[in-house]
C-alpha positions as protocol buffer text, in pm:
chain_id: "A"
residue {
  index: 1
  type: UNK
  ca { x: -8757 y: -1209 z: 5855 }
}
residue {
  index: 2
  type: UNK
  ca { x: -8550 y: -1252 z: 5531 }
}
residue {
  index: 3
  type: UNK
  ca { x: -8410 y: -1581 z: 5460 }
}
residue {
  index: 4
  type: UNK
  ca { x: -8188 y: -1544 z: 5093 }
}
residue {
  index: 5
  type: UNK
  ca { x: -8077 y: -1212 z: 5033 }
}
residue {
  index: 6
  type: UNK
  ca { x: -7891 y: -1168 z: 4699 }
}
residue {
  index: 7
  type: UNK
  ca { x: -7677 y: -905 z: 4715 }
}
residue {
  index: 8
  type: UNK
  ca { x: -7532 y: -718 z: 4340 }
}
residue {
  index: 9
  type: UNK
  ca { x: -7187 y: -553 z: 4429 }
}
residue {
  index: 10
  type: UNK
  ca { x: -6918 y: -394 z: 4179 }
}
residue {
  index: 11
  type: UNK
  ca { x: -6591 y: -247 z: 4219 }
}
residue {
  index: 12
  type: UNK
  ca { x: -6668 y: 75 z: 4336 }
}
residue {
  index: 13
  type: UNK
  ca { x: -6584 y: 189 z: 4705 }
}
residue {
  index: 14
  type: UNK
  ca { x: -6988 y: 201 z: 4742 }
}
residue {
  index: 15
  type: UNK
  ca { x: -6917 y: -188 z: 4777 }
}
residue {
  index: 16
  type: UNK
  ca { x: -6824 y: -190 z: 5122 }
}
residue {
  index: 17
  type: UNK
  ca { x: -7146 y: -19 z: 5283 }
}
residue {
  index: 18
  type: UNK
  ca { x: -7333 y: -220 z: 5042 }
}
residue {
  index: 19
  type: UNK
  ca { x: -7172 y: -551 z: 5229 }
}
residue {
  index: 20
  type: UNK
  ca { x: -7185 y: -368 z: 5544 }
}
residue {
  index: 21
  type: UNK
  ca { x: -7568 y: -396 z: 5528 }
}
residue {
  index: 22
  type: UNK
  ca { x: -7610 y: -755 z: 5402 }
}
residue {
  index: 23
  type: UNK
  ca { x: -7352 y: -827 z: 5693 }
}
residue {
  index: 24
  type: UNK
  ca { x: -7598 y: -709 z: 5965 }
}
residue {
  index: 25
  type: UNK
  ca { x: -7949 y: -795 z: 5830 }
}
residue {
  index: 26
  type: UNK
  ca { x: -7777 y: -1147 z: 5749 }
}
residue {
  index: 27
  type: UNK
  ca { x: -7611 y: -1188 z: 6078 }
}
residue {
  index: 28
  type: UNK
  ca { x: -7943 y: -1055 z: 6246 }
}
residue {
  index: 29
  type: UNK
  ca { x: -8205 y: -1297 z: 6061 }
}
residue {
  index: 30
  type: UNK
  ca { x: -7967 y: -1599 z: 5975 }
}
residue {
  index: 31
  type: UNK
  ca { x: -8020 y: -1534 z: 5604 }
}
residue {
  index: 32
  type: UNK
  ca { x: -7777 y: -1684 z: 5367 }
}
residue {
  index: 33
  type: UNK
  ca { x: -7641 y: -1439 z: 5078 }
}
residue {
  index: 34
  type: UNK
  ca { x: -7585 y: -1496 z: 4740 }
}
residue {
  index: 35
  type: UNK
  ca { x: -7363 y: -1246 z: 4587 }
}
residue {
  index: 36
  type: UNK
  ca { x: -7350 y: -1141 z: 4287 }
}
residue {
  index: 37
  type: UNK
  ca { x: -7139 y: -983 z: 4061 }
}
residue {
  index: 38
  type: UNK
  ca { x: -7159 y: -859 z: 3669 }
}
residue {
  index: 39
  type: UNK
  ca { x: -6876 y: -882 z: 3471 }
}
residue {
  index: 40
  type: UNK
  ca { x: -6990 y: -640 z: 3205 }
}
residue {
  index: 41
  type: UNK
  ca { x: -6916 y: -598 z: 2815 }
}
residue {
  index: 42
  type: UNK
  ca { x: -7017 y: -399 z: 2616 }
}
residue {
  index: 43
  type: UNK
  ca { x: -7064 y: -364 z: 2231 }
}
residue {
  index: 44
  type: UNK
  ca { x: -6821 y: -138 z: 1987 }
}
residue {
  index: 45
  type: UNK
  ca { x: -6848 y: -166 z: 1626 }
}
residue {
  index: 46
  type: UNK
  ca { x: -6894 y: -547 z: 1547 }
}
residue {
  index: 47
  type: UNK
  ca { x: -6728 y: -635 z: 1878 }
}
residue {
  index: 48
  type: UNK
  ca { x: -6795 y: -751 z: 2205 }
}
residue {
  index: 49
  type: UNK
  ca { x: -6583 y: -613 z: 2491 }
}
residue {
  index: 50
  type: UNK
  ca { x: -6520 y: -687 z: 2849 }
}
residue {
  index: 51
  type: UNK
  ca { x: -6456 y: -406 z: 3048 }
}
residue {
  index: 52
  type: UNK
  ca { x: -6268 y: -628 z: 3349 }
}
residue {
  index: 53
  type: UNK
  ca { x: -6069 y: -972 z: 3347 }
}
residue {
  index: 54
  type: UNK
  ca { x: -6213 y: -1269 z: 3450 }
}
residue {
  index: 55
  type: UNK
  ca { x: -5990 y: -1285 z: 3732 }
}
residue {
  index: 56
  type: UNK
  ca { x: -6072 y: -935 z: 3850 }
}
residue {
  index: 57
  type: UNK
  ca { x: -6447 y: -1028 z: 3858 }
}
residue {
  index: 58
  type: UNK
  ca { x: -6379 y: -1294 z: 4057 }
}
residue {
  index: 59
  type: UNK
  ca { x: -6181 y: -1152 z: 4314 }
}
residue {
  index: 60
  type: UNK
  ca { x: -6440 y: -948 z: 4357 }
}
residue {
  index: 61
  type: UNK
  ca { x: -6685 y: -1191 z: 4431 }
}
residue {
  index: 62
  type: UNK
  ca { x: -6427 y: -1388 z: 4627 }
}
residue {
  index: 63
  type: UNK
  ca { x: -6341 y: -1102 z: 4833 }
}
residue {
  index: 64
  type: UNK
  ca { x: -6690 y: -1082 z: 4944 }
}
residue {
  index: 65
  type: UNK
  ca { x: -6772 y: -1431 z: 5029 }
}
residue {
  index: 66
  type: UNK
  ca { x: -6462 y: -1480 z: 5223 }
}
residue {
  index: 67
  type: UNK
  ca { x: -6584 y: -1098 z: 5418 }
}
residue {
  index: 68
  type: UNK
  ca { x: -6944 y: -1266 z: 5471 }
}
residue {
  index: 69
  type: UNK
  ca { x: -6808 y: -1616 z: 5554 }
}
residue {
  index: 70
  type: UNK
  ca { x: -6568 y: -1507 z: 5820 }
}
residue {
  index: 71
  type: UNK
  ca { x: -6850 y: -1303 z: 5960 }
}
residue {
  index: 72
  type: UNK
  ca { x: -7032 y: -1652 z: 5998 }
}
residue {
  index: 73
  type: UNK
  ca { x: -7274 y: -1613 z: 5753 }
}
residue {
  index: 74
  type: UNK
  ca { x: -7373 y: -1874 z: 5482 }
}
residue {
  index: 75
  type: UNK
  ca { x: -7254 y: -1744 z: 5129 }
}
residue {
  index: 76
  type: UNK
  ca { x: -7185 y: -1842 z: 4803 }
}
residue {
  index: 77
  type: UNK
  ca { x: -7125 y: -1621 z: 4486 }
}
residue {
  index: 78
  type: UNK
  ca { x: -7027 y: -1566 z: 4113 }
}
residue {
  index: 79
  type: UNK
  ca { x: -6974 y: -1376 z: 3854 }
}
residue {
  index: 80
  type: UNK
  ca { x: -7182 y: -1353 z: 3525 }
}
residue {
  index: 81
  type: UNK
  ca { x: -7076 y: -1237 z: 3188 }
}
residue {
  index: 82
  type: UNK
  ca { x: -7401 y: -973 z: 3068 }
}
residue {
  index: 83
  type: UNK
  ca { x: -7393 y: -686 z: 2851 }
}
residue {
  index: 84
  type: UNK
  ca { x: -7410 y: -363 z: 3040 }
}
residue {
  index: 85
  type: UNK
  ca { x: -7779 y: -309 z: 2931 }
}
residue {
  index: 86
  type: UNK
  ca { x: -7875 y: -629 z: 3082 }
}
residue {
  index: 87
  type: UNK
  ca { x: -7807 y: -617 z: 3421 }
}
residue {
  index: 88
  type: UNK
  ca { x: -8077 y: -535 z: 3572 }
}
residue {
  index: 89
  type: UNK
  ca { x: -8241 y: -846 z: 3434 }
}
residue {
  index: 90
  type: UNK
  ca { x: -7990 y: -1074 z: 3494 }
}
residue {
  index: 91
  type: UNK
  ca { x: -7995 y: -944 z: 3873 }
}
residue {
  index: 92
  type: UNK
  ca { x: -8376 y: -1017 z: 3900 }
}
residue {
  index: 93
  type: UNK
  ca { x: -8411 y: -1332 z: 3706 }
}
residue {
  index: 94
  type: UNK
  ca { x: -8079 y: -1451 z: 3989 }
}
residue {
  index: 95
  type: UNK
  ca { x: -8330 y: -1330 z: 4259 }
}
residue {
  index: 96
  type: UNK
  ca { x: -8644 y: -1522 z: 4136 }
}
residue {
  index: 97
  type: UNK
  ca { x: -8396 y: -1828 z: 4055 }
}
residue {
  index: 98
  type: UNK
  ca { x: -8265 y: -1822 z: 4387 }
}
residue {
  index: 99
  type: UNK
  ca { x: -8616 y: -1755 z: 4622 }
}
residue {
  index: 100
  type: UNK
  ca { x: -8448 y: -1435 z: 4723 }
}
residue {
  index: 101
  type: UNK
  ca { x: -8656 y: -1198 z: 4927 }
}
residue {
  index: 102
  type: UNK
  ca { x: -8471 y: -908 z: 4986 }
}
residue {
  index: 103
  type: UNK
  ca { x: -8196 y: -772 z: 4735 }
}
residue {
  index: 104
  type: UNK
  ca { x: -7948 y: -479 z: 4808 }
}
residue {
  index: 105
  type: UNK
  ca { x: -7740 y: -315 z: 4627 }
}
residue {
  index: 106
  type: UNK
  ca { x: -7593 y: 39 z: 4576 }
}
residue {
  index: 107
  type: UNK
  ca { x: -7618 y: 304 z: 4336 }
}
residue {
  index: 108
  type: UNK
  ca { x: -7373 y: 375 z: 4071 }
}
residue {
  index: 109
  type: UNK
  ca { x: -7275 y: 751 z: 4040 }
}
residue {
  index: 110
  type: UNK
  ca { x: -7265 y: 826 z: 3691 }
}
residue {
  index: 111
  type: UNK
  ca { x: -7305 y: 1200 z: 3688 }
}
residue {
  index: 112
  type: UNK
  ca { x: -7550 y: 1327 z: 3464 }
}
residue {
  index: 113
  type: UNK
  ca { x: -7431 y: 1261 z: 3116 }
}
residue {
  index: 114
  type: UNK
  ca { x: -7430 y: 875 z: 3227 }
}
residue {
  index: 115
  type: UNK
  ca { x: -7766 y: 910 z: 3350 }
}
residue {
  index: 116
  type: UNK
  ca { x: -7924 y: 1060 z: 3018 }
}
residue {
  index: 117
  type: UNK
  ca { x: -7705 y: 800 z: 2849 }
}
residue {
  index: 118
  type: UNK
  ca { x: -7903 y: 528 z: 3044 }
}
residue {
  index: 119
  type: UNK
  ca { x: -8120 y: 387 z: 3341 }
}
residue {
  index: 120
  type: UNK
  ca { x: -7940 y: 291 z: 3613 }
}
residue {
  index: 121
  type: UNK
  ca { x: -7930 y: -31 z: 3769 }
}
residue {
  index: 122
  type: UNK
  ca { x: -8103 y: 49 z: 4113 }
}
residue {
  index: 123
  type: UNK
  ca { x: -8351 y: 220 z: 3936 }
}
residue {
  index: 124
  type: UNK
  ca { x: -8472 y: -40 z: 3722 }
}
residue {
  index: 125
  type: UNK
  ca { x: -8475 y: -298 z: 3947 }
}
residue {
  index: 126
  type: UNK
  ca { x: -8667 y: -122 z: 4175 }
}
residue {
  index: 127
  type: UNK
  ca { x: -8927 y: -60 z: 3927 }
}
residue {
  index: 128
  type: UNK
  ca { x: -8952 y: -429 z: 3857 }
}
residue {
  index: 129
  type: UNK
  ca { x: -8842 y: -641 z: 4211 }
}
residue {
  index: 130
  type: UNK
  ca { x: -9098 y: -860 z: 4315 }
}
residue {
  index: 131
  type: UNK
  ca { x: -8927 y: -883 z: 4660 }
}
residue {
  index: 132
  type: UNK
  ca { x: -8783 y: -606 z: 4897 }
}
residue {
  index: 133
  type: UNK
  ca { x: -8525 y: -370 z: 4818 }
}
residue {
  index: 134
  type: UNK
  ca { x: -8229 y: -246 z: 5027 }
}
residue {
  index: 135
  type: UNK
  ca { x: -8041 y: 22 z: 4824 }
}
residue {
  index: 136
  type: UNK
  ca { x: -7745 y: 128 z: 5018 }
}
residue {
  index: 137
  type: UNK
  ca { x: -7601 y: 459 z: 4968 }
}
């Protein structure tokens, strides 16, 4: 059924279900994963600013490879540098790069001053995916 799922994960709690799910559909249809994780700045004043380490991205992406690999499922992942506003983008243009045909991910809870502030992630890349969506809750 699905044969590259990318899969965008963060460092909330939410990550775990999210790589619960990828776990079992992958295990289930042989699919290898691609994970994926923003490392996000953002822009104050004339400034660019990350809002985690390097090495704290990674370990997050390492964390989860090592999970999905031990499971013995085929997966790779990394870490991309994108200002908050362009994840979405950068999460579908990975998926199209990569033949992807399912992506899951979860939501971020923002409350509702974040979400007047801006679209959330899930929601704009369901509004744009060309492939299935899995958004775990």
């Amino acid at each position: 059924m699905y044969k590259h799922i990318l899969t965008a994960i963060d460092s909330s709690p939410r990550g775990d279900r999210v790589l619960d799910a990828v776990e079992y559909l992958a295990g289930v249809t042989g699919a290898d994963v691609q994970v994926l994780h923003a490392e996000e700045r953002e822009i104050f004043a004339d400034q660019v600013v990350d809002l985690e380490t390097d090495e704290e991205a990674r370990a997050i992406v390492d964390r989860a490879v090592a999970r999905l690999r031990g499971a013995g499922i085929t997966a790779e992942g990394e870490a991309i540098h994108v200002l908050r506003e362009g994840v979405p983008d950068n999460i579908l243009a990975r998926a199209r790069e990569l033949g992807s045909d399912l992506i899951v991910l979860g939501p971020r809870h923002h409350g509702r001053l974040g979400a007047l502030l801006g679209a959330s992630v899930s929601h704009e890349v369901s509004l744009h995916a060309s492939v299935s969506l899995l958004l775990v809750v």
